[in-house]
C-alpha positions as CSV (number, residue, x, y, z in Angstrom):
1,X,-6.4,-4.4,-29.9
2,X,-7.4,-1.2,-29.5
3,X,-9.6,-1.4,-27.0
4,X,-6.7,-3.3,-24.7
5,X,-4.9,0.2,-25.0
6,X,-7.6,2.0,-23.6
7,X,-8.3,0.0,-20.9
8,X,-4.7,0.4,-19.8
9,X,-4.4,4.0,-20.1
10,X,-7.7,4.2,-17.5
11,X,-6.0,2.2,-15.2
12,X,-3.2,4.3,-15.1
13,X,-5.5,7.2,-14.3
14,X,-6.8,6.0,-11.7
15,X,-5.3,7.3,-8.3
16,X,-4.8,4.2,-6.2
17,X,-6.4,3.9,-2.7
18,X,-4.7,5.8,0.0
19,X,-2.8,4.7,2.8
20,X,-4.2,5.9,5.8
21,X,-2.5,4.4,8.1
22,X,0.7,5.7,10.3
23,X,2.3,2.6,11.1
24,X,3.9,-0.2,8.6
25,X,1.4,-3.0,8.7
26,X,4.6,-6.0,8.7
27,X,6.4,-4.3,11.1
28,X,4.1,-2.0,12.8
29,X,6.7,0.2,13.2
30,X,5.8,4.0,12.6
31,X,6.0,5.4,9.1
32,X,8.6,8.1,9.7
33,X,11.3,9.9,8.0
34,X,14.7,8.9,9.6
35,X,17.8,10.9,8.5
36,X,17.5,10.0,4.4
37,X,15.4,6.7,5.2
38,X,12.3,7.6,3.9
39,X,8.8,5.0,4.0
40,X,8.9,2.6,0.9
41,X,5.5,3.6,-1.0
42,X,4.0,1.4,-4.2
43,X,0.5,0.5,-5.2
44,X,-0.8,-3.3,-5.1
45,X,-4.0,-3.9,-7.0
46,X,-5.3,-0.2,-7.2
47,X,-4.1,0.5,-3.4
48,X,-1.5,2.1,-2.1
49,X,0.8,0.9,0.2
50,X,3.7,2.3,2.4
51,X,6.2,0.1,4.5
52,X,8.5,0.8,7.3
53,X,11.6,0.2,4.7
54,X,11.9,-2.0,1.2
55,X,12.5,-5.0,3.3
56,X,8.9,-5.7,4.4
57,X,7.9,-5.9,1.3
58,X,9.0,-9.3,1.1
59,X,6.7,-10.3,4.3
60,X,4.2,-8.7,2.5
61,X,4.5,-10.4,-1.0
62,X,4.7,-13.7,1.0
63,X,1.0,-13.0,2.1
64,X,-0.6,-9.5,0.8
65,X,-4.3,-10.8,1.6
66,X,-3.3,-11.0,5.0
67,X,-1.7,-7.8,5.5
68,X,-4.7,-6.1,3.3
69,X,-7.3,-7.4,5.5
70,X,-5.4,-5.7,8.4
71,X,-5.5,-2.6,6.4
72,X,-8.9,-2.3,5.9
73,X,-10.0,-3.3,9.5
74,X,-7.7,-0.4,10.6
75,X,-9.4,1.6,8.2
76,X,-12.9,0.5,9.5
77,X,-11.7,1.0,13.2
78,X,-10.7,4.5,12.2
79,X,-14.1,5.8,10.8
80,X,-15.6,4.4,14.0
């Protein structure tokens, strides 16, 4: 059991990936801060990721390999 503990505690050490984007990738809106409305931020399997607002995170749950793989080709087309 022990070793389970330290496994977790080195996952949670790790900084996830950052989000290098400026737009949300549902929406494609731009990531701003609008009056209090700020972009909603979390981390999905050791990346992070920030949305326009919490309601595209539903679109995103409904098919987070597809919105990942849009991440990462941005990501490519940006060190380009």
């Amino acid at each position: 059991m022990a070793l389970g503990g330290i496994a977790a505690d080195e996952k949670k050490a790790e900084k996830p990936k950052p989000y290098t984007l400026k737009i949300c990738v549902v929406s494609g809106e731009e990531l701003e801060e609008k009056g209090d409305m700020k972009p909603y931020v979390f981390t999905h399997q050791g990346r992070e990721i920030k949305l326009c607002c919490e309601s595209c995170l539903k679109d995103f749950k409904k098919d987070s390999a597809k919105y990942i793989k849009k991440i990462e080709a941005a990501e490519k087309k940006a060190k380009k």
